[in-house]
N, C-alpha and C positions, 0 to 999 in steps of 0.2 A: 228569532229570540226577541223575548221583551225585557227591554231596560226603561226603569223607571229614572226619570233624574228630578230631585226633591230640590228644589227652593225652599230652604226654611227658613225664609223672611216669608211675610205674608203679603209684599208687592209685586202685582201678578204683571207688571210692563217687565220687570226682574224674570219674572221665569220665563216670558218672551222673549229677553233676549237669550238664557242660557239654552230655553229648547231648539228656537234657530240654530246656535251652534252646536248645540249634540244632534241636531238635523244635517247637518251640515256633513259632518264626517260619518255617520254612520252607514257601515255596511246593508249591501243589499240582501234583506230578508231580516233587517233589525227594526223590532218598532218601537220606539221611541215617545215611551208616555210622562209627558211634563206633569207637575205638581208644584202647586204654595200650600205652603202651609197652613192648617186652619185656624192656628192659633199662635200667637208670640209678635215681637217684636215688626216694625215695617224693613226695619235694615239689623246686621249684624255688627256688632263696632265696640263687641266688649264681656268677660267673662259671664257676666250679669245676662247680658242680651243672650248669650250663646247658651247657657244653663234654660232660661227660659221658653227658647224656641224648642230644644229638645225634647220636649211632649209632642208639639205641632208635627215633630218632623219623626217621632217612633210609631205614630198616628199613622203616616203615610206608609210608612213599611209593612206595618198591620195591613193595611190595605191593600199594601203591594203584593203582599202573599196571599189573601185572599184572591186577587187579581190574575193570581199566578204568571207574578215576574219571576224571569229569569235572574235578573241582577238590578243592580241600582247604582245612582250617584248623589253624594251629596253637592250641592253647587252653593258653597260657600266656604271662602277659602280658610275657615279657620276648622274647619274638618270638625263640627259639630255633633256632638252624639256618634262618632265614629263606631268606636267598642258597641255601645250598646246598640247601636242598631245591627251589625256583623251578630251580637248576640240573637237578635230578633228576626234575621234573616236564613235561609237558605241559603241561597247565592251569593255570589258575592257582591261585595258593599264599598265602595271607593270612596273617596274625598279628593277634592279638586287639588288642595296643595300638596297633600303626598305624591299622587296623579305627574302634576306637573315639575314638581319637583327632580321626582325621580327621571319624568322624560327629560329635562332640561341636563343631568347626571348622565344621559348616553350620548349626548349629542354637542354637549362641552367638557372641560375640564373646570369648568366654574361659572356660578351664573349668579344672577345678582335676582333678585323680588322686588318688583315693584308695586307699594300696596295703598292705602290708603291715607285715613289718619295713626298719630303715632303711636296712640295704644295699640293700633292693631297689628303696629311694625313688630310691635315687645312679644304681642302673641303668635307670629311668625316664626319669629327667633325661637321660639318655646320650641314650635314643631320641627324646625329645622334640627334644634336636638332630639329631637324624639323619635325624628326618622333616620339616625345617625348621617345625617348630610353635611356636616358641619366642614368638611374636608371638601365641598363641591360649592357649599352657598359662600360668597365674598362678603356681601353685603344685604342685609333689605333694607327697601327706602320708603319710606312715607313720602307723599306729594301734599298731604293734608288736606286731599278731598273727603268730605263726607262721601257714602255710598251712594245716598240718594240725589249727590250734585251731580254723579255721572248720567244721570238720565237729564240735567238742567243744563240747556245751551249757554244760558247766565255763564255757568262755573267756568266754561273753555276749558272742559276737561281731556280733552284731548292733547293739544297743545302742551297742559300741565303734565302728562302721563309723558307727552312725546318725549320731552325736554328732559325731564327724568330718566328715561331710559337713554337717552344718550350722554347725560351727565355719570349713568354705571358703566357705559359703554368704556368712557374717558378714562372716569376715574378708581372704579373698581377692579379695570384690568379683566372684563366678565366676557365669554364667550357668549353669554346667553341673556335675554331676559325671559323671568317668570312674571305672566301677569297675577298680582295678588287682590285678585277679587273676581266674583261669577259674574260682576255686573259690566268687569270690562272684557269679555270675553266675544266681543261682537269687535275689538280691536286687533287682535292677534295677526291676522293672515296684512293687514294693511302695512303694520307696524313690522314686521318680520321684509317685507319688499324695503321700507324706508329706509331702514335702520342696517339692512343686510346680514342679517343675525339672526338665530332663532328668535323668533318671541312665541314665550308658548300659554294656550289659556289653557288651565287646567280643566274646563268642561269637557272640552273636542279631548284633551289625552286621556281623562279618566272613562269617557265612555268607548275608546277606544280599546282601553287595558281592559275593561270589563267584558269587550265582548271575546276577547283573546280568552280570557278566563272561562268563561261561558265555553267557547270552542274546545278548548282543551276539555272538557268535563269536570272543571275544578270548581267546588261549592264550599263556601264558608265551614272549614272544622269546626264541628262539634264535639270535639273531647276536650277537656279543660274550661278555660276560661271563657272559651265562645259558644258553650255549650247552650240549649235553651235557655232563658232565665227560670228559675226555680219556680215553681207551681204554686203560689201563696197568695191571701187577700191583697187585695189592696181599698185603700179607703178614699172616700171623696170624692172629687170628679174623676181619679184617673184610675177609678175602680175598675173601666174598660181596657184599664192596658195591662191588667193582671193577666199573668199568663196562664189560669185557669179559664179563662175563657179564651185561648188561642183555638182556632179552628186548622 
């Protein structure tokens, strides 16, 4: 099977580290085609940036189906263009923090997100209700690193991440932590030995769910609301994402 996994930020040391980790766990006879985006923002850290990478990133699924994927991930944890790519897909379409969420949901009775800066923490809690988790998540916590200080030794972003998950360990009462971003997703397996707890990065669970789905024979519904998008012009640059020229 091929899973595509989509960075839609357009910093491609970013999609190195999340295809390392969907390299990482995926099964044998899965291959694993990384993507950045070709257009939009370098980091994701806000309703603005996530609205405008989602051309970049319905770009890629276009692609992916021409490419003939079996399925996809998105690798940013605020589950960007979710619907609309599931609408523009066959297979199926994952996002990193439903992904990890929900793994973190069988393997505790409550877990806590640990995510970035604190705008990003408010659009956490958004999905957290949206995935009805709200009975599973304790807490999410900002560390108020930028995205792109995870790749900066300056920041001591580890350190800041560590300290964090053990101040939800403490104080949140959390069986679990969820990492809340694709860019610390090369942190998981370390952090989960330190900390003695789950820590889970939603790249490794969501191309893991996906290829389960894959397995089973289960492909994005087409009745309803995830049915093709409707057959209509579109104007401008994004004339090419008009689904009258889907192939």
């Amino acid at each position: 099977m091929r899973i595509k996994v989509i960075n839609p930020n357009t910093t491609q040391s970013m999609t190195a580290t999340v295809v390392a980790a969907a390299k990482a766990v995926a099964g044998t006879g899965t291959e694993i085609l990384g993507a950045t985006s070709p257009s939009g923002p370098v980091s994701i850290e806000g309703h603005y940036d996530e609205a405008v990478a989602v051309v970049g990133l319905l770009q890629e699924i276009r692609h992916g189906e021409a490419e003939g994927c079996d399925g996809y991930v998105i690798a940013c944890f605020g589950d960007p263009g979710l619907l609309a790519a599931r609408e523009a897909a066959r297979g199926p379409v994952l996002g990193i923090a439903e992904a990890a969420m929900r793994a973190a949901s069988f393997v505790s009775t409550g877990f806590s997100v640990v995510t970035t800066l604190g705008r990003t923490r408010i659009i956490a809690e958004h999905l957290v209700r949206a995935y009805g988790l709200e009975g599973h998540c304790r807490r999410v916590r900002a560390t108020e690193l930028a995205v792109l200080d995870l790749e900066d030794p300056a920041s001591d972003a580890r350190r800041v991440i560590t300290e964090e998950c053990r101040r939800a360990l403490d104080e949140d009462g959390s069986g679990a932590i969820v990492l809340g971003c694709a860019g610390m997703a090369d942190l998981a397996r370390d952090l989960s030995q330190e900390l003695g707890v789950p820590v889970i990065d939603g790249v490794g669970a969501a191309v893991k769910f996906t290829e389960a789905l894959i397995a089973l024979g289960l492909s994005t519904s087409k009745r309803g609301d995830l049915a093709y998008p409707i057959a209509k012009p579109y104007l401008g640059n994004l004339a090419p994402l008009s689904f009258q020229t889907r192939r």
